[in-house]
N, C-alpha and C positions, 0 to 999 in steps of 0.2 A: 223547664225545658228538658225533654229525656233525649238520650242518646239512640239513635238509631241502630238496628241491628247491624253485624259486620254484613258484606255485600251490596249496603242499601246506601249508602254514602260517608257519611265520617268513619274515620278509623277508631275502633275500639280497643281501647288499654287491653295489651295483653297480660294474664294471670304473670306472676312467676312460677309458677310449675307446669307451662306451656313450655313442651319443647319445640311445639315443629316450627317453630321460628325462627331458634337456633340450625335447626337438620335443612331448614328451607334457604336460610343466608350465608352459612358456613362458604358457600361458592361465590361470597361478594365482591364484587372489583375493591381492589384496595383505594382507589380512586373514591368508590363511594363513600368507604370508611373514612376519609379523609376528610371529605366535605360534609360528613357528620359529626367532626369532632369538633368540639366547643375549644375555642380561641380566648375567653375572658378568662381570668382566676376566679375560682367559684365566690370567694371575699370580694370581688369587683359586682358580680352580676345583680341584675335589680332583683327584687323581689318578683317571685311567677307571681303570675297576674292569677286568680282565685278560680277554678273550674267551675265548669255547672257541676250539679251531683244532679244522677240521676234521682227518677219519682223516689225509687225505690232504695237508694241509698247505697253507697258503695260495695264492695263487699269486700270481709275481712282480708288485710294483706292486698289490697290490690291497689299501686298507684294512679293517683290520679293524672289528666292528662294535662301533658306540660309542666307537672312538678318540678321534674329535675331538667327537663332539655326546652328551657322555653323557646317561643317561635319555631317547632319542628315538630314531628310526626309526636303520637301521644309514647309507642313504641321507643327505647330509649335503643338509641344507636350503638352502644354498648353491648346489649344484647341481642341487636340484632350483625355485631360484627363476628366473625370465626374466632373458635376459642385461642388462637395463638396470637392476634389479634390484642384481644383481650387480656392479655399476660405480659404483653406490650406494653401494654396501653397503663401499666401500672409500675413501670418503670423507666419510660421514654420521658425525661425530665421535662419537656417541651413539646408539646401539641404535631403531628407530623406535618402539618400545612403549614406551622413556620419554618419547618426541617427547609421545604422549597424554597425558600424565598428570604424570610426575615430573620428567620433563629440565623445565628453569624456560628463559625467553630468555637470564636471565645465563651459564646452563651452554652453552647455544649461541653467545652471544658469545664467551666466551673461548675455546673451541674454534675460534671463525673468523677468531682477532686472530693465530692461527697460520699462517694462510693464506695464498697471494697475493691481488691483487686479484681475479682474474677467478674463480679455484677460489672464493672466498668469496662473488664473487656469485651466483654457480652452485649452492651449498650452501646458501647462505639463500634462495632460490627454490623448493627442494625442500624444507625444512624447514618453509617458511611453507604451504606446497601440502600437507601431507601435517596442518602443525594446521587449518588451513581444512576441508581435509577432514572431518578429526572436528567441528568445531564443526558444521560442515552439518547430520550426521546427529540432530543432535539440537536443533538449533534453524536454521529456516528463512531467518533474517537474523540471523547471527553478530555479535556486537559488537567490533570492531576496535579494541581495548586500544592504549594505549603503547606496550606492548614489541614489536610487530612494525612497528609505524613506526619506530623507533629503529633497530632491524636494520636497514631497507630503506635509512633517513636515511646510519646510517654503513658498508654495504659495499656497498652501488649505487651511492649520490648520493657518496660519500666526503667526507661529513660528519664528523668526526671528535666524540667524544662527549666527550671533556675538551675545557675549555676553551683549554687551553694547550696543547693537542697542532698539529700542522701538518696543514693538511687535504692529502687525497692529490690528488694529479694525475693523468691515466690521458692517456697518450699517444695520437696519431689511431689508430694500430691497436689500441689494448686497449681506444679504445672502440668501434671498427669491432665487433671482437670482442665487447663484451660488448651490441651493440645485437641480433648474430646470437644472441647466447646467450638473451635475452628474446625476440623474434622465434619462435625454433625451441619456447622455453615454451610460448609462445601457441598456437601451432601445435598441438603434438604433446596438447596438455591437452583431453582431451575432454568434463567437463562445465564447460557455459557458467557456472553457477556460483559455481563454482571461480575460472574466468578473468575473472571480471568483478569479484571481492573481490580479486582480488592485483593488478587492475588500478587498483582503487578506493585499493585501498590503496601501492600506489606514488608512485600522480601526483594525487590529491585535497591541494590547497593545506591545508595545516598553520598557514599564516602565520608562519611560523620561516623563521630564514637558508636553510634547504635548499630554500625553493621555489622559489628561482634557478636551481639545479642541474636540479629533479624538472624544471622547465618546461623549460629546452635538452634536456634529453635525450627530452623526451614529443614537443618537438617531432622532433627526431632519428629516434625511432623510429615515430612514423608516417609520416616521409618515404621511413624505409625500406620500411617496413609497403607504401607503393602501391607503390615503383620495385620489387619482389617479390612484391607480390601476394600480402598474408598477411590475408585477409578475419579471422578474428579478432580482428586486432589493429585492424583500421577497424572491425570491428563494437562492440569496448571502446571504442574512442576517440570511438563517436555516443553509445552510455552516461556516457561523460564527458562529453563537450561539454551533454549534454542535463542533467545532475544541478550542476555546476560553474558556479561567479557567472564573469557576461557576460565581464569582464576578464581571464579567466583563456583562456577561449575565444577572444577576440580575439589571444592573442598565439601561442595556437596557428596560426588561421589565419595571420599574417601569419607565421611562419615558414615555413610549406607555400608562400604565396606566394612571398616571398623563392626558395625552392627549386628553384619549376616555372617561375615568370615569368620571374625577375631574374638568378636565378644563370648558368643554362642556355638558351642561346635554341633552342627550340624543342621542350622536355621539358613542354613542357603537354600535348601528346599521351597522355605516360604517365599524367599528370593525369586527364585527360578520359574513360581506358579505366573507370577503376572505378565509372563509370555503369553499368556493367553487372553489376558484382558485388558493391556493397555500396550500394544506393540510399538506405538509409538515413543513411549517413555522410556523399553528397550532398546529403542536404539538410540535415542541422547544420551540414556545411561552409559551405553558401550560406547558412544563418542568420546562422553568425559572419563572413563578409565581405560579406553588408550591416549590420552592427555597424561592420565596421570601417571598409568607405568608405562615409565617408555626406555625399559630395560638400561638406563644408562649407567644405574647402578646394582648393587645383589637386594638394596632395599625397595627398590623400583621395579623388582620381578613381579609379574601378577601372584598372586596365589592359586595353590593349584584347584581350591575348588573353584574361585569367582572366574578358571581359564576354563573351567571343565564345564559348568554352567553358560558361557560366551559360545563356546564351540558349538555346544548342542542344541541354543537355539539359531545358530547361523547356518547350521547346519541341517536342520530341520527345512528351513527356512531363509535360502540366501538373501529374497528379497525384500528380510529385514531392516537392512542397512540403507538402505532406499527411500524408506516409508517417509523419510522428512525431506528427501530430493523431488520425490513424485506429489509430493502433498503441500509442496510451497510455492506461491509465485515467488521467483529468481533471477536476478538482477546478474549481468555479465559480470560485472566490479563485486565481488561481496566482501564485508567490513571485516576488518582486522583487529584481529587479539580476539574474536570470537571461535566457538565451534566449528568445525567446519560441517560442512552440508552432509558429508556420509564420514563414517570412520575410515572409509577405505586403507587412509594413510598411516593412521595408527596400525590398522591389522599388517600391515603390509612390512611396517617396521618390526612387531612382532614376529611373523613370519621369519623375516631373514636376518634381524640380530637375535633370534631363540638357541640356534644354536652355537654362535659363541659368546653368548653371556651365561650359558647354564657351564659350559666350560671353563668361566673365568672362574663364577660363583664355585664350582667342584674343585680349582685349583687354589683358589684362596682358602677354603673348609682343607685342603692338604694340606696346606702351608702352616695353618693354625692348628695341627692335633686333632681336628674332630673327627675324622673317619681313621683313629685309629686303631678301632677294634671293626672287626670281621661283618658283625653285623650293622652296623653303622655303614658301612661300604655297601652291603647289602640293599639294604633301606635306600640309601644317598643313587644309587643305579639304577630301583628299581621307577623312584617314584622320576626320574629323570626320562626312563625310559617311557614310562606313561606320558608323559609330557610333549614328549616326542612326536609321540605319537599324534597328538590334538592338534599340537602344531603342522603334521601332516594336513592333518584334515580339514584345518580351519584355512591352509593357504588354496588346498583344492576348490576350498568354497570362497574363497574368494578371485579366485584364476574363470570364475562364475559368474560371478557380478561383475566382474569386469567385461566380460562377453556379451553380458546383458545393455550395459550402459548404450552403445551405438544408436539402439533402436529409440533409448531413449531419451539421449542427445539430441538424434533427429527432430522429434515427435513435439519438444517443446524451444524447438530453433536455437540449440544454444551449441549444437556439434561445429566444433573447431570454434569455438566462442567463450566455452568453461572446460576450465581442466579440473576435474573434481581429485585427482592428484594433481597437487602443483607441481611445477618444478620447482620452486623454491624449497619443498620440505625435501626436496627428492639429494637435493645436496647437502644438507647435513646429515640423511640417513648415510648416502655412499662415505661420508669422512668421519662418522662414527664406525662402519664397516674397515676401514681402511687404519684409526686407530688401536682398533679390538684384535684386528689381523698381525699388525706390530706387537701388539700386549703379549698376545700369546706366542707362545714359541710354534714355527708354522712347522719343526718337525712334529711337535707332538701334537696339533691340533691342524692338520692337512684336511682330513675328513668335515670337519666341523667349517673348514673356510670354503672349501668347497661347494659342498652344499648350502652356506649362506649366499656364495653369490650363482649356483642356480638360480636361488628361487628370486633372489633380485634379476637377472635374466628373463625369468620366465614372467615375470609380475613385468616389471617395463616391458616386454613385447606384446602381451595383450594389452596394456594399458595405450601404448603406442598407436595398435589396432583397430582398436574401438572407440580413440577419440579423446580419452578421460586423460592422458600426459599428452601435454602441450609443445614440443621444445625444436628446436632444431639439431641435426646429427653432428655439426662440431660441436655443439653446447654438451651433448651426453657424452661426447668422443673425450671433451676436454677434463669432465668431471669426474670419470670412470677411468683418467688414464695413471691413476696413480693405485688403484685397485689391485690385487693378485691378479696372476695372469689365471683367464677362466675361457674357455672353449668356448662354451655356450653365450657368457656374455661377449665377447671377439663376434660371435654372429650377429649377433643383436645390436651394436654399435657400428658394425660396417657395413650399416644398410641405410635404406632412408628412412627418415625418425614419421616423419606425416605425411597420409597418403596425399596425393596431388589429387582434384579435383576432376572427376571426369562423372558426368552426367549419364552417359550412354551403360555404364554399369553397374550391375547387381548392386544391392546393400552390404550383401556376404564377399564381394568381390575385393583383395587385397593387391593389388598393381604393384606395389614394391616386391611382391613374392613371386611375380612372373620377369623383374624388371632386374639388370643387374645395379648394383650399385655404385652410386655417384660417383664413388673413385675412379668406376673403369666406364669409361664412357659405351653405348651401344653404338655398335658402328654400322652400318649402311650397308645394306642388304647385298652379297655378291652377286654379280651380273652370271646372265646362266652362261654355260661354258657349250662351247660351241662342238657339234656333235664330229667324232672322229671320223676320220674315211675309212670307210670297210677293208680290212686286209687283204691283202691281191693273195689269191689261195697257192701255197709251197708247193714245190713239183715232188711229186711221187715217186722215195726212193725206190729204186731196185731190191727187188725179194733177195734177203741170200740162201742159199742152199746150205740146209744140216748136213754136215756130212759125220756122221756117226763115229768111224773107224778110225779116226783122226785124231793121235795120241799126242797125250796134254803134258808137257813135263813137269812133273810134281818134283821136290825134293822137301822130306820134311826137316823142322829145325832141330839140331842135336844139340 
């Protein structure tokens, strides 16, 4: 019996040095390759049943049909799967169609405790990707079990799962290596999905001994993530930072700092590019480091390039702080000990404790000898005064967003609903003001208290304006009354705190600024005053006669 030409019915064995087989299925559903792959151990399977040969006899090098894949096409699905597929397929200890269903995590661990490190973590990245996978398709937020934390705890983090085993160590290059092997995950993995639940499920604190490891390394790998510029992986790490309690966030930032600031002098540069390619990750990032410096001590000041980098893109750009206000559904109640929704609060603390914590900070460097030569004083002024200056600038732009907010309180129903300033941070900023003001002495530091509680004036009366502080005027009256006496904040407290509701006007429209306040009640319109009787017209004195000649007695004084 011969074989039919291809077109004419049976499929004919393709050669091995036939490529377009490979160039024609490279684009396979993975589904297909799935249901092509062979479920027995090859030591299990019967023997292939014996092909026909053709008239003419095989030809050299070319398999017969059904040799290796019986009951299936003569083409081995192998070759006809995409070559990364195929690379897979020579390392995935178990068949992918029982990854779905049968293969358990235990059958996957023990296949991986054969491994090396990096091969094992490489393996369970795809093994967790490929059950994520499936759980997607069938339910839209997958419930992330034990058993794929345990995986990631002991062949990522090298958490060892016995008690008494010795945990592994991985040397600077296998984990240079295995931060590239994550990295390239993230990268090459095209539904966001996917990447955002193996990303959850990697580096989401457990509160187990591994969250020491998952944190060094989360920070690690976002440090790589900018110096490479792997927007996935800053796009996972703003879903982190934004889902994850505040502490966990703070130690992120402060290793990224550690890395652009401290380590490297002058790699804030690389820092400051991914303004332009992952905005939303700039502003979680600037959420968690005004968490973390929040000026309460000289160790707690920012640095002045990661201030001078924050400035410039807030400043380019006020409506960066927004990006995760405007881009999230939000709930009137949001949870606690997390991030908050904008930095507002941080900048704003920045803002009006800047200048008297750089005066404590200049008065303690007095106290202790260090500006005691000429230039030292120089330097310690000049770089102050720069500082100063940012500080200007950064509150302008944020005296901006805050102007902004109204419209966009309205827009998603939450105006007089959410105070994106609470007042609850708002009271321990005024009694950290009101400690600092004590510290220093207010002769020599009048200027500096001053202008701190400007800008706290001026910050609480747009904030008050636009919606984003919540409070009532004896609450601010009560909290602010132990403060320096300040003019401009005296105005701002003896008015009314939220505007009262009135339908019939503008958006732009402020009624407390045309209204007097609460104190002094408006009083009831005067009745018109009733018009006077015309004056009865005075009688017409008599003319007198000049009479010229008529001497005046003078005597002058001697």
């Amino acid at each position: 019996m011969s074989m039919s030409r291809p077109g004419e019915g049976e499929l004919r064995p393709a050669p091995p040095h036939v490529a377009a087989v490979n160039s024609f299925t490279t684009a396979a559903p993975l589904g297909f390759i799935l249901k092509a792959w062979p479920t027995t151990p090859a030591t299990q399977r019967p023997p292939p049943a014996p092909a026909p040969q053709p008239a003419g006899g095989a030809a050299a090098g070319e398999p017969r049909a059904g040799a290796f894949w019986p009951l299936r096409a003569a083409v081995s699905p192998a070759r006809l799967a995409p070559p990364w597929a195929r690379r897979l397929r020579r390392c995935w200890p178990c068949p992918p169609e029982r990854l779905r269903g049968s293969c358990t995590m235990s059958d996957i661990r023990h296949s991986l405790l054969r491994r090396d490190a990096l091969s094992a973590a490489k393996e369970v990245l795809y093994h967790l990707d490929i059950y994520f996978s499936s759980q997607l398709q069938s339910a839209p937020l997958p419930i992330v079990d034990k058993g794929p934390i345990e995986l990631l705890e002991e062949f990522i983090f090298q958490v060892p799962k016995e008690r008494n085993s010795q945990p592994k160590r991985l040397n600077s290059l296998q984990e240079l290596q295995l931060l590239e092997i994550m990295c390239n995950y993230f990268q090459e993995q095209t539904k966001d999905s996917v990447r955002q639940i193996i990303f959850s499920s990697l580096f989401s604190p457990q509160g187990n001994k591994a969250d020491d490891n998952r944190m060094t390394l989360l920070g690690k790998l976002v440090s790589m993530a900018v110096a490479v510029c792997r927007i996935p992986v800053l796009e996972c790490a703003a879903s982190w930072l934004q889902r994850t309690p505040a502490v966990y966030c703070v130690r992120l930032a402060r290793a990224l700092v550690d890395d652009y600031c401290n380590l490297v002098p002058g790699s804030i540069q690389t820092l400051k590019q991914i303004f332009n390619v992952s905005p939303r990750f700039c502003c979680q990032f600037i959420t968690s480091v005004t968490a973390l410096y929040d000026l309460s001590s000289d160790d707690l000041i920012p640095p002045s390039e990661l201030l001078e980098m924050i400035v410039s893109w807030i400043f380019e750009d006020p409506r960066l702080i927004l990006i995760t206000f405007l881009n999230t559904p939000i709930a009137a109640n949001l949870p606690i000990g997390f991030l908050e929704l904008t930095p507002l609060t941080g900048l704003i603390r920045w803002c009006v404790k800047a200048p008297l914590a750089y005066k404590r900070k200049k008065k303690a460097f007095v106290s202790n000898g260090h500006l005691a030569s000429k230039s030292a004083k120089e330097l310690a002024t000049g770089d102050d005064r720069d500082c100063h200056q940012l500080y200007s600038k950064l509150h302008l732009s944020v005296l901006q967003v805050l102007m902004m907010l109204q419209v966009h309180l309205t827009e998603k129903n939450l105006y007089g609903r959410l105070g994106l300033v609470p007042f609850d941070h708002v009271v321990p900023l005024v009694e950290e003001i009101n400690r600092l003001s004590d510290e220093l002495n207010p002769l020599n530091a009048s200027k500096e208290i001053e202008l701190a509680l400007d800008r706290l004036a001026q910050a609480l009366q747009v904030a008050m304006a636009s919606g984003a502080l919540l409070c009532t005027r004896d609450d601010l009256r009560t909290v602010c009354s132990r403060l320096p006496h300040n003019n401009l904040l005296q105005l701002v407290i003896s008015g009314p705190v939220q505007q009262p509701t009135h339908g019939a006007l503008p958006p732009g429209f402020y009624p407390h600024i045309h209204t007097p306040p609460l104190g002094y009640p408006a009083h009831a319109a005067h009745p018109a005053l009733p018009a006077h009787p015309a004056h009865p017209a005075l009688p017409a004195h008599p003319v007198q006669t000049f009479i010229p000649g008529m001497t005046f007695p003078y005597r002058p004084i001697r």
